[in-house]
N, C-alpha and C positions, 0 to 999 in steps of 0.2 A: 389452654390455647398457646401455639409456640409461634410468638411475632419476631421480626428482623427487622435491627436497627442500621445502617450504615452509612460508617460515618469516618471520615477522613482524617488520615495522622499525617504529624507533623513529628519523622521524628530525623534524628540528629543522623551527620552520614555516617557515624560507626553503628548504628542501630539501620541504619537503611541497607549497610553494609552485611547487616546480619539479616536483614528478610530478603536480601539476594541470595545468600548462601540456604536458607532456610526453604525457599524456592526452587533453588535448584537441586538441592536432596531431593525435594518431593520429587521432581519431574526424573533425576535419575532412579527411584526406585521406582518408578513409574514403568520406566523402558528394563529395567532389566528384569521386573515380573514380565512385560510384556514378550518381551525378548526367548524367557523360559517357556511360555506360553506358545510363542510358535514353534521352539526345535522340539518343543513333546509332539506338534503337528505335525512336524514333519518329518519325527522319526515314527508315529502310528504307536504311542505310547497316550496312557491317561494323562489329561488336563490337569493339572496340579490346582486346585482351589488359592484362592487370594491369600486364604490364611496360612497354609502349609506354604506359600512361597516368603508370606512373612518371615515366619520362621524359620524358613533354611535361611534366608536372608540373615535372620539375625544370627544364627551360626557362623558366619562367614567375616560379618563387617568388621568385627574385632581386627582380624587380618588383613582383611584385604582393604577394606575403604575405613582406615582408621579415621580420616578425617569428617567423618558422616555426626561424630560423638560432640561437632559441635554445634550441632539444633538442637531441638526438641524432640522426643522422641515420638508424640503424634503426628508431626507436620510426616515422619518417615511411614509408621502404622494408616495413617489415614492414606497414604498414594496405594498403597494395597486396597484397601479399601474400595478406593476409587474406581480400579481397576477389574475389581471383582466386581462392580455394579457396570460397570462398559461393555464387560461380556456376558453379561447377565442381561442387559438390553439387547445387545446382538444377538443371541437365544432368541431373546421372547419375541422380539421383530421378524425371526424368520420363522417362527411357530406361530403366529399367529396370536401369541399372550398379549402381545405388545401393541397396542393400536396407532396409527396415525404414520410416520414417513417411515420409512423403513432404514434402520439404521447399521450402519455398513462397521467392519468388524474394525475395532481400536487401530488406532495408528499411531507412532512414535510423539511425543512431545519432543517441542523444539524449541530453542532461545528464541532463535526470531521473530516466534511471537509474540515477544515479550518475557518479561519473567517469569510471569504467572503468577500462581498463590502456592499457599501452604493453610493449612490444621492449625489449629490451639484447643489442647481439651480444655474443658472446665478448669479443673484444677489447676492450669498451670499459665492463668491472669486471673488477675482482678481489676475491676472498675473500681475508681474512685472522683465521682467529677467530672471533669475534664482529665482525667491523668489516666491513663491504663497501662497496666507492669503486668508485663510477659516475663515468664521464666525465660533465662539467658539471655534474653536484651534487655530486661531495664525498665524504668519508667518513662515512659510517649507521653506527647502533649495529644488531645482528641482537640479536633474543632466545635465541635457540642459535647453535653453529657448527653447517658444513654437515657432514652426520651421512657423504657419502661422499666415498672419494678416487677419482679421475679428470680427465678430460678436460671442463673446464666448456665445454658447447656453445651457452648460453646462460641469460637470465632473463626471464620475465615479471613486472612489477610493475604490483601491480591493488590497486583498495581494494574495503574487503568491512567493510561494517558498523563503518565507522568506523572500520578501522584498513589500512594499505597494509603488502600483504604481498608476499612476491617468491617464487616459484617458478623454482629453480634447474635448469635440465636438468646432468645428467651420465651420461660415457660412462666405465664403470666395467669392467677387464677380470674376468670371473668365468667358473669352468667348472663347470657345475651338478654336483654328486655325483651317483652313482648311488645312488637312493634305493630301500629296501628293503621299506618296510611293505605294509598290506593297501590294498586297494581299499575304498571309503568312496562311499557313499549319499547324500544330503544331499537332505531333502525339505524343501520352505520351505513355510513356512502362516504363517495370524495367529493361532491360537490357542497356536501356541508359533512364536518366528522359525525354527526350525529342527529336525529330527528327524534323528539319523544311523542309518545303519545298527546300528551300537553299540548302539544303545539309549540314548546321551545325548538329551536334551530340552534345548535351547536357549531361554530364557525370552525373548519378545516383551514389554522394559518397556514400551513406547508413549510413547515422548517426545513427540512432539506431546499426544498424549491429555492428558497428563498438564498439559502449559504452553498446553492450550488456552484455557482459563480467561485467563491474562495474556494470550494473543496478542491475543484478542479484548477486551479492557479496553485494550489498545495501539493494536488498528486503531479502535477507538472513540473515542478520544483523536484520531488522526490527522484521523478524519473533520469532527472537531466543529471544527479549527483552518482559518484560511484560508492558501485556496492562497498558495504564493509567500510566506507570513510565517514569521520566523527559529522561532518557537514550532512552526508544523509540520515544519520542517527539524529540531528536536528533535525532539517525537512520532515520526518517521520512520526518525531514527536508533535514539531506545531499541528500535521494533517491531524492525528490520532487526537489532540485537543479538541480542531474543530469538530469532527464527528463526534466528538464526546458532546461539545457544547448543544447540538443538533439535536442528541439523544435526551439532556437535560430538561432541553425545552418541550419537548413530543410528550417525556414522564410528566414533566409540573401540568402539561394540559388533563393527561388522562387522569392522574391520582386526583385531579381538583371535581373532575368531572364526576368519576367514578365516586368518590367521596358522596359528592350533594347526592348523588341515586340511590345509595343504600341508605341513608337519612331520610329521604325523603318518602320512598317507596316499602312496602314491604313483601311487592314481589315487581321483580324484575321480570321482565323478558323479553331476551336477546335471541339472533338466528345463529346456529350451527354454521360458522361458517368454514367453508375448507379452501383455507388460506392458502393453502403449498400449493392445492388447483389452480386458485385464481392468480397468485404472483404468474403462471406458465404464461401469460399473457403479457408478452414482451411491451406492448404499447400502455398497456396499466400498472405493471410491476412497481417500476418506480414509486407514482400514485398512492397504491394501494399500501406499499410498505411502509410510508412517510406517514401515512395515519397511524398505523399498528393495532387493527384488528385484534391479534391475540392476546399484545398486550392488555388491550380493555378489558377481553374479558377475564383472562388471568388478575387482575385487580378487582374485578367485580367479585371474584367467586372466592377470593379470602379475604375480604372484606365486609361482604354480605353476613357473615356469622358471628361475627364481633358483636351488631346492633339487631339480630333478630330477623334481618329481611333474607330472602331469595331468590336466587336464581333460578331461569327455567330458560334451558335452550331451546328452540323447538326447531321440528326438525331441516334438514337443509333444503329438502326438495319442498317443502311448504310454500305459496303462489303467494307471498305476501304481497308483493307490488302487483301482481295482476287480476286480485281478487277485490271485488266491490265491496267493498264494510256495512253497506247499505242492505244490500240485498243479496250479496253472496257469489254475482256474477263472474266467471273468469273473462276477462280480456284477453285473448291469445296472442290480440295484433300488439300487444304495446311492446314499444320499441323502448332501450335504454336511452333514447334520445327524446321520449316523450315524457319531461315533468310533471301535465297535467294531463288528466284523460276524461271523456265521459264515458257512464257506466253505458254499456251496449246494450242493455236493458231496456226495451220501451217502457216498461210498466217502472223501470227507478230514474233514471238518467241524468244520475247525479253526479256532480263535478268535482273530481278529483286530484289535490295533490298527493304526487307519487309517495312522497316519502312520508307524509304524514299519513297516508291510507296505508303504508307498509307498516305502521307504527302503530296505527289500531290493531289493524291485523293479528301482528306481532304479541300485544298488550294480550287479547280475545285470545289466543292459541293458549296463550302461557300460562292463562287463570282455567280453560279448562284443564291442559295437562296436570295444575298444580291440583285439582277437584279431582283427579281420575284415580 
């Protein structure tokens, strides 16, 4: 099993000095595979594969970008890499391999988004503690050690609102237990983030809602500064913080949440739901993204296998909310405005909450698909 740890460096400014530069290598061999990439379009010549452009690449650097010799030589191999997997999605998205938004053909990396990240093979850090020593920068101080033991497969080190964090892969050997509990429901909405079968109600805080106020007193600040001056290189940092702190809080609710379900449960089931659809709706977008839907279940479904339990999506067009758990009725009138309903049923006409009947529902789909 391959987990990720990440976790935040503190290192010294000739060491931060060098993941700027180490960054920026990536992101120029980035644009000049991609660069090659379009004049073969656009002269009606074969696409050069990621790897043949590494290697003319590295026929050349000697001469031409002597200065490239002072990273690491993954952080350069890996933006190849990167690049060959970009257009390898743009393929399968417009063939059809690729399921879900369809994804539009690579476009240039740029400082202004930051600096970005770079690669570290295996080989070339090591953990010790709190201490992590990368090849050609030295020994970092880490804010935690790395929380598991195995086989380090590598790191990415990237910055994010002002601080350069490293995300550690590792291969950790585990053999999930046989997990014994109930099968579990999980209906997601915004008026509560989540409903189980249980009958618990998971409260939707609204972290954006809430730091909307400063975000927009932050992007107002950004706007009023000019381009390119060190005073909106601030403005942009403090905004980039708050949205970060935003995101902090949205992660600590789901991973706590998602945690206790696969402990608890040992099958889950959750709705398919097509997120990219539902944000088009400009009066809920907002709403709907401040919960984060996919986040849930992206934690649910590598987390699930760790302790033995399961996931089961079922399908998107399934009437969870409008179907009676009682006796099977559909409701066709119920409005998203209607929390509670009774079943239309004369022979059941039983009283319903919406989200906990979507959660039975829910529960009942996912143990038969998990039986089929």
């Amino acid at each position: 099993m391959i987990r990720a740890h990440t976790i935040r460096l503190n290192p010294t400014p000739e060491q931060e000095s060098l993941f700027r530069q180490a960054a920026g290598t990536a992101r120029f061999c980035y644009n000049w595979g991609l660069r090659a990439i379009k004049d073969a379009l656009d002269q009606g010549v074969a696409v050069p594969t990621h790897r043949s452009l590494r290697d003319a690449f590295k026929q050349i650097r000697a001469a031409e970008y002597p200065w490239i010799f002072v990273v690491g030589k993954s952080a350069i191999d890996d933006a190849f890499v990167n690049l060959g997997r970009a257009i390898k999605n743009f393929v399968d998205s417009r063939t059809g391999r690729r399921k879900g938004k369809k994804v539009g053909f690579p476009s240039f990396k740029t400082r202004r988004r930051g600096y970005g990240s770079f690669y570290v093979a295996n080989d070339r850090l090591t953990v010790d503690g709190h201490t992590l020593t990368v090849q050609k920068v030295g020994a970092l101080n880490m804010t935690e050690s790395l929380r598991f033991v195995g086989k380090i497969l590598g790191a990415t080190i990237r910055y994010r609102a002002g601080w350069w964090w490293i995300s550690i892969q590792v291969e950790v050997d585990h053999t999930p237990p046989t997990h014994t509990g109930p099968a579990i429901g999980v209906d997601l909405g915004i008026k509560s983030l989540a409903v189980t079968s249980d009958g618990e109600v998971v409260e939707n805080q609204k972290h954006l809602t809430s730091a909307l106020r400063t975000v927009k007193r932050l992007q107002r600040s950004v706007s009023r500064k000019v381009k390119g001056s060190a005073n909106r290189r601030k403005a942009v940092l403090k905004l980039a913080k708050a949205h970060f702190k935003v995101a902090c809080q949205r992660n600590d609710v789901l991973h706590k949440l998602t945690t206790t379900l696969v402990r608890q449960a040992s099958l889950i089931g959750i709705e398919d739901l097509n997120v990219a659809g539902i944000v088009k709706n400009h009066k809920l977008a907002q709403a709907i993204s401040d919960v984060g839907f996919a986040e849930f279940r992206r934690q649910l479904e590598y987390k699930a296998p760790a302790v033995g339990s399961r996931v089961v999506a079922i399908g998107r067009f399934f009437a969870s909310s409008k179907t009676c758990n009682c006796c099977g009725q559909v409701n066709a009138n119920l409005t998203l405005a209607m929390r509670e309903w009774d079943c239309p049923n004369p022979d059941c006409r039983a009283h319903l909450d919406r989200d906990l009947n979507a959660a039975w529902n829910i529960r009942d789909e996912a143990v038969r698909l998990a039986g089929a």
